[in-house]
N, C-alpha and C positions, 0 to 999 in steps of 0.2 A: 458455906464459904468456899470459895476458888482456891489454887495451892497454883503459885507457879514458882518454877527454878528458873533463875537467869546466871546462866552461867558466864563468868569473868565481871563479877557486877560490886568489883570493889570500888571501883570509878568510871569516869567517864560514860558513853550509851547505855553500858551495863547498871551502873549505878542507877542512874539517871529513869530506866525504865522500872527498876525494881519500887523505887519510890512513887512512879506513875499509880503501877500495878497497886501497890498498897493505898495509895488514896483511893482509889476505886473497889476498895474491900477485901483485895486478897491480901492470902497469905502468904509469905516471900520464904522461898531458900536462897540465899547469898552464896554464893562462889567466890571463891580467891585462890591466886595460886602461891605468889609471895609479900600479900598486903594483908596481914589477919586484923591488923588495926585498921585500915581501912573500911574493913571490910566489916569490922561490929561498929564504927562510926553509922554507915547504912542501917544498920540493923538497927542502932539509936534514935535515928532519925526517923523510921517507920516505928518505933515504938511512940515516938512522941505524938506522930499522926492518930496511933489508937489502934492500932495494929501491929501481928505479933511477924517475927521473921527471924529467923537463923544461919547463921554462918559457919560454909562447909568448907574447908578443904578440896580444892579439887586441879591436878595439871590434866586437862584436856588432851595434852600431846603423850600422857601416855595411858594408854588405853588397857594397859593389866591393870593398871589401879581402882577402873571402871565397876565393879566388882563392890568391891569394899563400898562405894563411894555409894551402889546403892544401898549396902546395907546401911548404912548410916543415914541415909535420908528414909529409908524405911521404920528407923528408929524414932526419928525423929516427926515425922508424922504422927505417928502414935504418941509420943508422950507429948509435944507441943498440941495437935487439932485433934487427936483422936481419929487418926485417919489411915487407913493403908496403901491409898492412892492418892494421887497429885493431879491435877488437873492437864497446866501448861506447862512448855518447855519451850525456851528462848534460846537460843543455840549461839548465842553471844561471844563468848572470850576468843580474844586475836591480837594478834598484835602485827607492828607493820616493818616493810625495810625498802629502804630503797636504793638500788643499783640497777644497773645496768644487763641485759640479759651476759652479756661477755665475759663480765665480775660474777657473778652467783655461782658459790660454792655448792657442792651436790648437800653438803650439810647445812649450809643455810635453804637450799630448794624442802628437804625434808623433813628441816622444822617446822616450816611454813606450811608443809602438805599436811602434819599431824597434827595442828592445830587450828587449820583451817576446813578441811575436809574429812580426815581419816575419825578424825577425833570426834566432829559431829555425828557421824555414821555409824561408831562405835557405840556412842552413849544413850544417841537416842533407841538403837536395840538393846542396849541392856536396860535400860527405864520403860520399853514399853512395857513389861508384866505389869509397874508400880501406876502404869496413869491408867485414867481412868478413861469408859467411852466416851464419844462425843467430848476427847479433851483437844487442845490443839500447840503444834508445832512451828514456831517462828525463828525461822533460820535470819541471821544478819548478812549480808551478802555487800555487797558494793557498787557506787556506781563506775567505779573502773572496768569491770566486765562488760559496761556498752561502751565505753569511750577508753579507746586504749591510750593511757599515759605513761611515758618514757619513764623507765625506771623499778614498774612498780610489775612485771611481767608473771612472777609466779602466784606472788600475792592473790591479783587478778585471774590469775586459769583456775585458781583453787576457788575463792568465791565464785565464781562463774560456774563451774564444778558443783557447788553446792546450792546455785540456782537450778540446777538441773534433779540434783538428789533433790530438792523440794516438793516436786511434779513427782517423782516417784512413790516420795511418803504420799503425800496426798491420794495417789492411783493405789496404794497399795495397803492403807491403812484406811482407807476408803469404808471398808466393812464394819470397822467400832464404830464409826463415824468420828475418827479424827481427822481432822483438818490439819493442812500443813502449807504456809505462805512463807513467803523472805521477803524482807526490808533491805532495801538496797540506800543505804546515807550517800547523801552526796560530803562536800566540804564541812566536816561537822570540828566544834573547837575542844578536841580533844589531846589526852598527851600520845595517840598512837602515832609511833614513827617519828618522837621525837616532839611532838607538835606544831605549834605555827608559830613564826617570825613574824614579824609586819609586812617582811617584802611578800614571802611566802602567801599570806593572808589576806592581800592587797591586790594580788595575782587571781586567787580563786574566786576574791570577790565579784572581780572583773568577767571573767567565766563565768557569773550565775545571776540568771535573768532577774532576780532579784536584788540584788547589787551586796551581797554580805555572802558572809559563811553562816552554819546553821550552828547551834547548842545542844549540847547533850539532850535536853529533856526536850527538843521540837522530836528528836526519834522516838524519846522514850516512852511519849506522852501517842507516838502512831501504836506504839510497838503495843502499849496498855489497852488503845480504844481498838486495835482490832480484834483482842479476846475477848471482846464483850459482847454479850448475847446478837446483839443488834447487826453486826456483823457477822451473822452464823454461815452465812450464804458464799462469803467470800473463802476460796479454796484453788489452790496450787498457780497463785500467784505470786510473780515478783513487782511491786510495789518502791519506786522509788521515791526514798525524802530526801529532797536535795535543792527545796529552790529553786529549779529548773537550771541544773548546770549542763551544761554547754547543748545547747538546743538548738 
């Protein structure tokens, strides 16, 4: 059996993929940072599938906790799969804001940096001892990074940022033979940055060649079927799901 963590997977993409991943056989770690009910909700609903998963504890944006976080999914390995390795890591949890470059406080800039980028880069070197070779890394990126939208400026240099650290795992963990891609969502109907309004959702639809915005599990369900064998081949790519917005 597969073992992946998707981190910030109490709702929304994160959710949404952990659920994928378990109907396709793995084993799920859960992430949450302030939804633990949320977050063993997932764990219920992969139990009902017939598959087992657990719910960690984890703030991405601070990175001494990183530490602890693996020892406890170390734990947990062993007494849920009998395992001391994990497979995959889904580089998931974020959250959004939106303002204007003129407005962004340096503290809101470095929230955004430690849970978009600092926080990935952090976690996935203290987890590589725990994964295993030939396991793979799926960073969440954005399609903001190709299409610059008003408002959303740090948000976007940091996913963009972490489309770039993607090609680095990949060039650099090359040798286990992990693999390491990003998913870049387009307009997905999630609660990040507040969610969508009608006018909001009406607008984006309009921007994507498909005429809608996308749902949680249209990512969750790429984010699942690229860990799958069948996919071995694909590596240090950014991959967008979006419907084709604004083309």
């Amino acid at each position: 059996m597969k073992i992946v963590i998707v981190t910030g997977s109490s709702r929304g993409i994160g959710a949404s993929t952990a659920l994928e991943c378990a109907k396709r056989g793995m084993g799920v770690v859960v992430t949450y940072n302030g939804n633990p009910e949320k977050a063993e909700d997932v764990v219920k609903a992969i139990s009902k599938i017939g598959e087992r998963a657990v719910s960690l504890k984890l703030d991405v944006a601070d990175s001494s906790s990183f530490p602890e976080f693996r020892e406890a999914v170390s734990v947990r390995l062993n007494a849920i799969w009998g395992r001391k390795t994990f497979d995959f890591l889904i580089n998931n949890a974020g959250y959004g804001l939106y303002a204007p470059i003129s407005t962004v406080t340096e503290k809101q800039f470095d929230g955004l940096f430690n849970v978009h980028l600092k926080g990935p880069f952090f976690l996935t070197q203290t987890l590589l001892p725990l994964m295993e070779d030939g396991g793979h890394i799926v960073n969440v990126t954005s399609a903001t990074s190709r299409v610059a939208t008003a408002g959303v400026a740090p948000y976007a240099s940091f996913k963009g940022g972490l489309e770039v650290l993607t090609r680095y795992m990949a060039k650099e963990f090359g040798e286990r033979r992990i693999r390491a891609n990003s998913i870049a969502p387009g307009a997905i109907r999630t609660e990040l940055g507040g969610g969508l309004n009608d006018e909001f959702e009406a607008m984006l639809a309009g921007q994507t060649a498909l005429g809608r915005v996308g749902e949680p599990e249209e990512v969750g369900g790429m984010i699942a079927n690229l860990l799958c064998e069948e996919n071995r081949w694909i590596n240090a790519q950014n991959i967008e799901v979006s419907g084709g917005y604004i083309i």
